[in-house]
C-alpha positions in Angstrom: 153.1 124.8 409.8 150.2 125.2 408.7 148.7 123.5 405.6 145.6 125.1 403.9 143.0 124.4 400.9 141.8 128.2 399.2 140.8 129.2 396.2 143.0 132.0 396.0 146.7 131.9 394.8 147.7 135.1 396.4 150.8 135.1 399.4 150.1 136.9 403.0 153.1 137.7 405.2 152.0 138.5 408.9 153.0 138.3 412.2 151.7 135.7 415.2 152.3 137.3 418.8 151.1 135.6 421.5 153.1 133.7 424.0 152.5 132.7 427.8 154.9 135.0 429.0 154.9 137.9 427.4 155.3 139.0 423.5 157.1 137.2 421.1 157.2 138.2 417.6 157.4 135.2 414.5 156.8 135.9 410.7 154.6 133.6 409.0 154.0 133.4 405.9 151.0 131.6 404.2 150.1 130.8 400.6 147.2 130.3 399.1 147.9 127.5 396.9 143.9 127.1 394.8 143.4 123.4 393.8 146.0 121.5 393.7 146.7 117.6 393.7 149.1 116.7 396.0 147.2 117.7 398.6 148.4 114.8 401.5 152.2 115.8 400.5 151.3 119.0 402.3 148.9 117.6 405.2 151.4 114.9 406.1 153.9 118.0 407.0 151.4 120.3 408.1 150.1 121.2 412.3 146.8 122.2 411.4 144.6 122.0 408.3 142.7 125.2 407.3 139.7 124.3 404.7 136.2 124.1 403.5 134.3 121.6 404.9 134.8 118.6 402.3 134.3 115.6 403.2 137.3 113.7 401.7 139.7 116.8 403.2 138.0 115.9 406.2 138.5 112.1 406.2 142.1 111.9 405.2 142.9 115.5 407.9 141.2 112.9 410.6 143.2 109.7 409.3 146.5 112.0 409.8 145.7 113.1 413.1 145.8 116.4 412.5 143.3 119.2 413.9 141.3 121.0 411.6 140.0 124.8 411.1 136.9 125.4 409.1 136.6 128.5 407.4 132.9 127.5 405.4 130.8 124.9 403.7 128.0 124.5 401.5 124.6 124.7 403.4 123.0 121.4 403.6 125.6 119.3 401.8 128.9 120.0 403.9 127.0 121.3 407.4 126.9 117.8 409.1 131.0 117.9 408.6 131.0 121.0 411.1 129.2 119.4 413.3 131.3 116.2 412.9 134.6 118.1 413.8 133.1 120.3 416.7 131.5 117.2 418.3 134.7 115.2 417.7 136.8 118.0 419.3 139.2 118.0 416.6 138.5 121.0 414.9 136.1 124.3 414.9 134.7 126.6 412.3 135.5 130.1 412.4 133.8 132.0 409.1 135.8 132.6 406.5 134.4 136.3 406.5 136.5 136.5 409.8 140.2 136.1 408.8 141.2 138.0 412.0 139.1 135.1 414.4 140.4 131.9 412.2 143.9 133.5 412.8 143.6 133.8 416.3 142.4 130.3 416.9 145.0 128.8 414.9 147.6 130.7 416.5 146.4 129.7 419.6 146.6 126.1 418.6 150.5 126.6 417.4 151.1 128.2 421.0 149.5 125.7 423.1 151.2 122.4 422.8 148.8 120.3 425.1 145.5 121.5 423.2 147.4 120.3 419.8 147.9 117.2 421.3 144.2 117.3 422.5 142.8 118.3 419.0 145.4 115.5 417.5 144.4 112.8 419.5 140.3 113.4 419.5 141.4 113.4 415.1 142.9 110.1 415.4 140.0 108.5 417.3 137.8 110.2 414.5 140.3 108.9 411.6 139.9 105.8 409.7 143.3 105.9 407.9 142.8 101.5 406.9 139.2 102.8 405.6 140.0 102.3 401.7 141.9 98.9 402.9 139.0 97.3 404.5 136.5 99.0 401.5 138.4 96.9 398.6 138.7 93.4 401.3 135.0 93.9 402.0 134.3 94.0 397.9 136.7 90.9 397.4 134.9 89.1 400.0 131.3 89.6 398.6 132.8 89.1 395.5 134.2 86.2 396.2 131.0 85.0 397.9 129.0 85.8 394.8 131.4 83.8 392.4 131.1 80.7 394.8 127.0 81.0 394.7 127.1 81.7 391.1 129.5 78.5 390.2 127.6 76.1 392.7 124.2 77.1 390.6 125.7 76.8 387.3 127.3 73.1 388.3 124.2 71.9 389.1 122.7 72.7 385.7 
């Protein structure tokens, strides 16, 4: 499976043939779903995570553990991200203006059990999945921190 973030609400039916010993022939079929909100629903169930290079998608793909396939992103802003998930052997970016070269790569990833384990793994060493849970104990703390300066000055008035 195969869980993926387009613009596009439009259905393809296709075919993936590969196999290690010969030809084996599986329908797939893959739906553009365009923005939606319950996006971790479908990355919690999916192998592989096809999408633009956002850095939230990013984030919670990594936290997951689940490989990622870049199809574009916005020069300057999202560019780092590529390099991100190529360095941290977790994903790669193939151009969404070659549908033919993503497919092949992600059916190669469905097919090979031990490099979706690879690409799984390197994600979860990338992932941060307590990130927002150590974000709100950090606040508390300084918070807390600041309450304790601010009473001590204001009980020595």
């Amino acid at each position: 499976a195969a869980a993926t973030e387009s613009t596009n609400s439009s259905e393809y039916e296709g075919a993936m043939i590969t196999s290690d010993n010969g030809f084996v022939e599986s329908h797939v079929k893959v739906m553009g779903l365009g923005f939606i909100t319950n996006m971790a629903e479908y990355m919690v169930a999916a192998d592989v995570l096809v999408s633009k290079a956002g850095p939230g998608t990013i984030a919670e793909a990594a936290s997951l553990s689940l490989p990622v396939m870049l199809t574009s992103f916005l020069p300057g802003q999202e560019e780092g991200n590529v390099d991100y998930v190529v360095q941290g052997e977790f994903g790669t970016f193939v151009s969404d203006s070659d549908p033919q070269g993503i497919s092949d790569v992600v059916a190669s990833w469905l097919t090979d059990v031990q490099k979706l384990k690879h690409l799984s793994a390197n994600a979860k060493k990338c992932g941060a999945p307590d990130a927002a849970a150590e974000i709100v104990e950090a606040i508390g703390e300084s918070a807390l921190r600041w309450k304790n300066i601010n009473d001590s000055k204001h009980a020595k008035s």
